[in-house]
C-alpha positions in Angstrom: 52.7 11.7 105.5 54.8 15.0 105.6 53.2 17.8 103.8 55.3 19.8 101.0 57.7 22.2 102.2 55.7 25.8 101.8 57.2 28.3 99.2 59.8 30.5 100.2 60.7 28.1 103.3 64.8 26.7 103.9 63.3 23.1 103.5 64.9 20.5 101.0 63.2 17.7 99.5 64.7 14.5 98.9 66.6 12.2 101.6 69.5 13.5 103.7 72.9 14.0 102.5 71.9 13.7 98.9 74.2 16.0 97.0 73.1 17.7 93.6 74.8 17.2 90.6 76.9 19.4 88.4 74.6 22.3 86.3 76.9 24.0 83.4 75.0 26.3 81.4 71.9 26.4 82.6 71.3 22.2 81.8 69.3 21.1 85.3 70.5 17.3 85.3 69.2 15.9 88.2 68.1 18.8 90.5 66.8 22.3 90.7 69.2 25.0 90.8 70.3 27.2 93.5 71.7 30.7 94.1 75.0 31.0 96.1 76.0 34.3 97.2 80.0 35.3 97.2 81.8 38.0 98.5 82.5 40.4 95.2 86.2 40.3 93.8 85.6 43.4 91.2 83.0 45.8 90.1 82.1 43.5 87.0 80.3 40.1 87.7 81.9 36.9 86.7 79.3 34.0 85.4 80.0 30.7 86.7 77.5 29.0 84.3 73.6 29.8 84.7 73.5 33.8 86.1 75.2 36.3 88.1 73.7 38.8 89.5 76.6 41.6 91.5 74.8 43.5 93.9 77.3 46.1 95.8 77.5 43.7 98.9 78.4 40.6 96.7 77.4 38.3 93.5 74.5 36.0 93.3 75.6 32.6 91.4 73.7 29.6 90.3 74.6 26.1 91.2 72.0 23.2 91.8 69.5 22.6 94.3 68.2 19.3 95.6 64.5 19.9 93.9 64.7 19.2 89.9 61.3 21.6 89.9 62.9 23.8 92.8 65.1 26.7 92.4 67.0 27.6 95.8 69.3 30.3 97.1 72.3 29.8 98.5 74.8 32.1 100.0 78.1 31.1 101.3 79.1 30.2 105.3 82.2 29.1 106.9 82.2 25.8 107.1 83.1 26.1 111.0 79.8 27.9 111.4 77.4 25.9 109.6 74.0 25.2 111.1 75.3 21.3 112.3 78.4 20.5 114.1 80.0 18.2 112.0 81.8 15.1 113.7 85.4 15.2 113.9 87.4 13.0 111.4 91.0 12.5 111.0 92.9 14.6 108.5 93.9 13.0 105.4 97.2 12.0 104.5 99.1 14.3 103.0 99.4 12.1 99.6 95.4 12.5 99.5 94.0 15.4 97.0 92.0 17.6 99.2 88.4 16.9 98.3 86.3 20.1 97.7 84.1 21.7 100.1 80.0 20.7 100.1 78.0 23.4 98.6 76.1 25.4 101.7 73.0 25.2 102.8 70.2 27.3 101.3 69.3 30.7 102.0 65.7 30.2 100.8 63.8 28.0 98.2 61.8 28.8 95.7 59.0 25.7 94.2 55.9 25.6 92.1 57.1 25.3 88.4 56.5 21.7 88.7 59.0 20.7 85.7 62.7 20.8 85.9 64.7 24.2 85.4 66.8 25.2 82.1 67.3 28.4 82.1 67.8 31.1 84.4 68.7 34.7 84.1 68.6 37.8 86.9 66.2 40.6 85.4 67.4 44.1 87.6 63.8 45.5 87.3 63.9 45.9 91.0 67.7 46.5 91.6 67.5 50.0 93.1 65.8 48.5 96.1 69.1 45.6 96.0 66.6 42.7 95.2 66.2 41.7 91.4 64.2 39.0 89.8 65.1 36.1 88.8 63.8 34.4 85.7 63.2 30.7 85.3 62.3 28.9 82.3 61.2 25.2 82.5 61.0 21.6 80.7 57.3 22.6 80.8 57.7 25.8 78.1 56.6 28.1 81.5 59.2 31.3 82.5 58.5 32.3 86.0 59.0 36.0 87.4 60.2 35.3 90.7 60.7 38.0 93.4 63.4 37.6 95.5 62.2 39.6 98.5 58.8 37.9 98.6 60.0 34.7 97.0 57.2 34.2 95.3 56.4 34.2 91.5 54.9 37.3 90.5 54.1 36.0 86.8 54.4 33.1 84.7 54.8 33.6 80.9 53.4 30.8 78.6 54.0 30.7 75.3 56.3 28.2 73.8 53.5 25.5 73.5 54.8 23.5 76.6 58.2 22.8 74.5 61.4 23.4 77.1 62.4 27.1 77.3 66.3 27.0 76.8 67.4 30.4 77.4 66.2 33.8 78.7 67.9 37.0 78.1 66.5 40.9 78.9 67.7 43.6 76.6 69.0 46.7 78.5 66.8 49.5 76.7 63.5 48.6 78.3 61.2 45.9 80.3 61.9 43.3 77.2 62.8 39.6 77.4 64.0 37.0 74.9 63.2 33.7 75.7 64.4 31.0 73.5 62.2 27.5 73.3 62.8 24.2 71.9 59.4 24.4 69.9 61.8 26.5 67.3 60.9 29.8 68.4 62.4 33.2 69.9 60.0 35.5 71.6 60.2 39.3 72.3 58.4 39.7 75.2 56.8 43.2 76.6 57.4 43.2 80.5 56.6 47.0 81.2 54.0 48.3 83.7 52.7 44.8 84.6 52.3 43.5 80.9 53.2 39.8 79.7 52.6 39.9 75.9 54.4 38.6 73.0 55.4 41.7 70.5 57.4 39.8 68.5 58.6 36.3 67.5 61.8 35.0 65.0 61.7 31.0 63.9 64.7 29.1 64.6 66.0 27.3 61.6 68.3 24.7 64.2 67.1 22.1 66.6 70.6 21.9 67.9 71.3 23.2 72.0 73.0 25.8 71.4 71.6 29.3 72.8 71.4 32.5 70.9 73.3 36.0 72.3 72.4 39.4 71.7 74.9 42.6 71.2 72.7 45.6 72.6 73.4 49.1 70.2 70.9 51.9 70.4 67.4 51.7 71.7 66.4 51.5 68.2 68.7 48.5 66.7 70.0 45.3 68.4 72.4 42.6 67.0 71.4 38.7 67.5 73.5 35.4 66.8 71.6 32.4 66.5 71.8 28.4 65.3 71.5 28.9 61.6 70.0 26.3 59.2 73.2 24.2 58.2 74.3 22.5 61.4 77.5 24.5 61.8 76.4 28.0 61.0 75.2 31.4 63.1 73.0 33.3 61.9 73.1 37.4 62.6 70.2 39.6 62.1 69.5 43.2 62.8 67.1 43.5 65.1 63.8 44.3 65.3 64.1 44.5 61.7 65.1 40.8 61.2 67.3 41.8 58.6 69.9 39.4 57.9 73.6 40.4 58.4 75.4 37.5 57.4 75.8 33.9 57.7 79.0 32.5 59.5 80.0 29.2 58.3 83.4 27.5 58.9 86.0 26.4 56.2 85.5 23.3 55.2 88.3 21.8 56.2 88.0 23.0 59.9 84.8 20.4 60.5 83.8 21.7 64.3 80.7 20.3 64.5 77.8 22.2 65.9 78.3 25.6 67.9 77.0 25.4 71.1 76.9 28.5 72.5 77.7 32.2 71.1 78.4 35.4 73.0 78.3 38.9 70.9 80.8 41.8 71.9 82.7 44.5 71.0 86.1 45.7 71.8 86.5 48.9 73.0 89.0 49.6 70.9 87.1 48.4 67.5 83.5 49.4 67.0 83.1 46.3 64.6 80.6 43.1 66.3 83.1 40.3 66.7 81.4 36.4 68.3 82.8 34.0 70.3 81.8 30.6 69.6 82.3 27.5 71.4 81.6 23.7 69.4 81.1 20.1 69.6 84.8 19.3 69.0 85.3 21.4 72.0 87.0 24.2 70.7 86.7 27.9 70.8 86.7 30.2 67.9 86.9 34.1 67.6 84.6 35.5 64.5 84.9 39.1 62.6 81.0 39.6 61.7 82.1 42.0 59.3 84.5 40.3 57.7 83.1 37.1 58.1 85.7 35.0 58.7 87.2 33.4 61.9 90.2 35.4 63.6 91.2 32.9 65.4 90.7 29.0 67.0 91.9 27.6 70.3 91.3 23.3 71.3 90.7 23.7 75.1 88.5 20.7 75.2 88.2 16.7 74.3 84.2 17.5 74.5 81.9 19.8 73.2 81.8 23.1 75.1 78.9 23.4 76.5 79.1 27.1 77.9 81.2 29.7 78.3 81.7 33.4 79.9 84.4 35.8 78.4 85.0 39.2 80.1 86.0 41.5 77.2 87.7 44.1 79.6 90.7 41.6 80.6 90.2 39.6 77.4 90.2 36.5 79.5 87.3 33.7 79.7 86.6 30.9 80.6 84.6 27.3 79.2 83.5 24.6 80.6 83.0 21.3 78.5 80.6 17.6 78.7 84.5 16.1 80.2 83.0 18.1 83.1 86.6 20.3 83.1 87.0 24.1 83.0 89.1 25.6 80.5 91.0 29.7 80.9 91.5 31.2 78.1 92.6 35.0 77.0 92.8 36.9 73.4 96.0 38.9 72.9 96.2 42.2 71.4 96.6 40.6 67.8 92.9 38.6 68.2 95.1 35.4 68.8 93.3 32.9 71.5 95.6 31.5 74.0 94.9 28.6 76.2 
């Protein structure tokens, strides 16, 4: 019998020519994940679904690996130079759609969490040397450290009582994490000189899927959007305080369904915390925290949304839904979403 592929080693498991499945989000549905590496198109990295990461030479992004308990690196090759010489088949008729490219081989892989991967998120603890972290959390309730020049965990975090860890997030002011379990809980996590404690913890009121988002302020205060306890609302809370902000609950005749995922942010011209939420019916919605109220609603899909990335300097984003379809949007000057 073959012995297990050693960690850090370019081997795949599973039988030849299997192709991964879709990821969106961070949701490992039959597969590991895996970290393509693209030539960058701007100074400011784009998300395509899991984490980015935009060193000066290109952008790391996720996409799924052929190991549900695997997480592998990918970068991208010509197809003309790939590592086999692909037979020679007759072009297509012209009628045909073009079919897309296969994903490329990996760069490296990276095994032992043993469960399958929901979340990941690149941690730039180590990006002055060009290499960062990467941050896995599993079906098991585990978040892995890994190190991407030794490709090797250098920690594993335990502490949502082996419930799945849904998403990770690291605040800018300081070595902290915020991981996000289905066991109802959000940790603060200290990371600095080595450590791996707990220093804080806020219960979710929602068993629902959708992630939580944090808008980073001063060193001292932080905003947070979570799954409040009605099925439809978000909850904000100053942070570390856990003072409550407000909670944002739609008009009753709107009837979205459950938000699914949330991103904080601020316009530069407008100090004031707006949120961008995507639902279940598949639409997104533009919130005033302050004022409480939704600016604005845009139907870009038949299914719930199940992520989204919005880049608040070109006002554009875009979401991709369970139809397995991506969505561009933008926001005019008047707060109006446009699809």
């Amino acid at each position: 019998m073959r012995s297990p592929a050693p960690l850090g080693s370019g081997r795949r498991r599973g039988p030849p020519g299997k192709r991964p499945r879709v990821v969106w989000g961070g949701r490992a549905h039959a597969g590991g994940v895996a970290a393509r590496r693209v030539p960058a198109l701007s100074a400011a990295p784009v998300r395509t679904g899991v984490a980015t990461f935009c060193p000066a030479g290109g952008t790391w992004t996720l996409t799924p690996g052929g190991d549900r308990s695997a997480v592998s690196s990918r970068r991208s090759v010509d197809p003309l130079h790939r590592r086999f010489a692909q037979p020679q088949v007759p072009a297509p008729p012209a009628s045909m759609a073009a079919s897309p490219l296969p994903p490329p081989d990996p760069q490296f892989v990276l095994r032992g969490t043993q469960s399958a991967v929901h979340a990941l998120h690149f941690f730039g603890g180590a990006q002055e040397q060009g290499c960062p972290l990467l941050l896995s959390g599993s079906l098991s309730g585990l978040v892995h450290i890994w190190s991407l020049q030794t490709r090797r965990a250098v920690a594993t975090l335990d502490g949502h009582g082996g419930q799945c860890v849904t998403w990770l997030q690291t605040l800018p002011q300081g070595h902290q994490l915020l991981s996000q379990g289905r066991d109802l809980k959000l940790h603060l996590w200290d990371l600095a000189e080595g450590r791996n404690t707990v220093v804080d913890s806020v219960v979710l009121e929602s068993m629902g899927f959708c992630r939580s988002s944090v808008l980073a302020g001063t060193q001292e205060r932080w905003m947070l959007a979570m799954p409040g306890r009605g099925s439809d609302e978000v909850q904000i809370l100053e942070m570390p305080s856990k003072t409550s902000v407000c909670t944002l609950k739609p008009e009753a005749d709107a009837k979205p369904g459950m938000p699914m995922c949330l991103e904080l942010w601020q316009a530069d011209s407008n100090p004031r915390p707006l949120l961008l939420a995507g639902y279940e019916d598949g639409s997104v919605a533009l919130w005033d925290v302050s004022e409480r109220k939704v600016c604005s609603r845009v139907a870009c899909h038949t299914e719930p949304v199940m992520g989204f990335d919005f880049d608040s300097q070109k006002t554009r984003g875009v979401s991709g839904s369970a139809e397995k379809a991506l969505a561009v949007w933008s926001l005019d000057e008047q707060q109006a979403l446009q699809f």
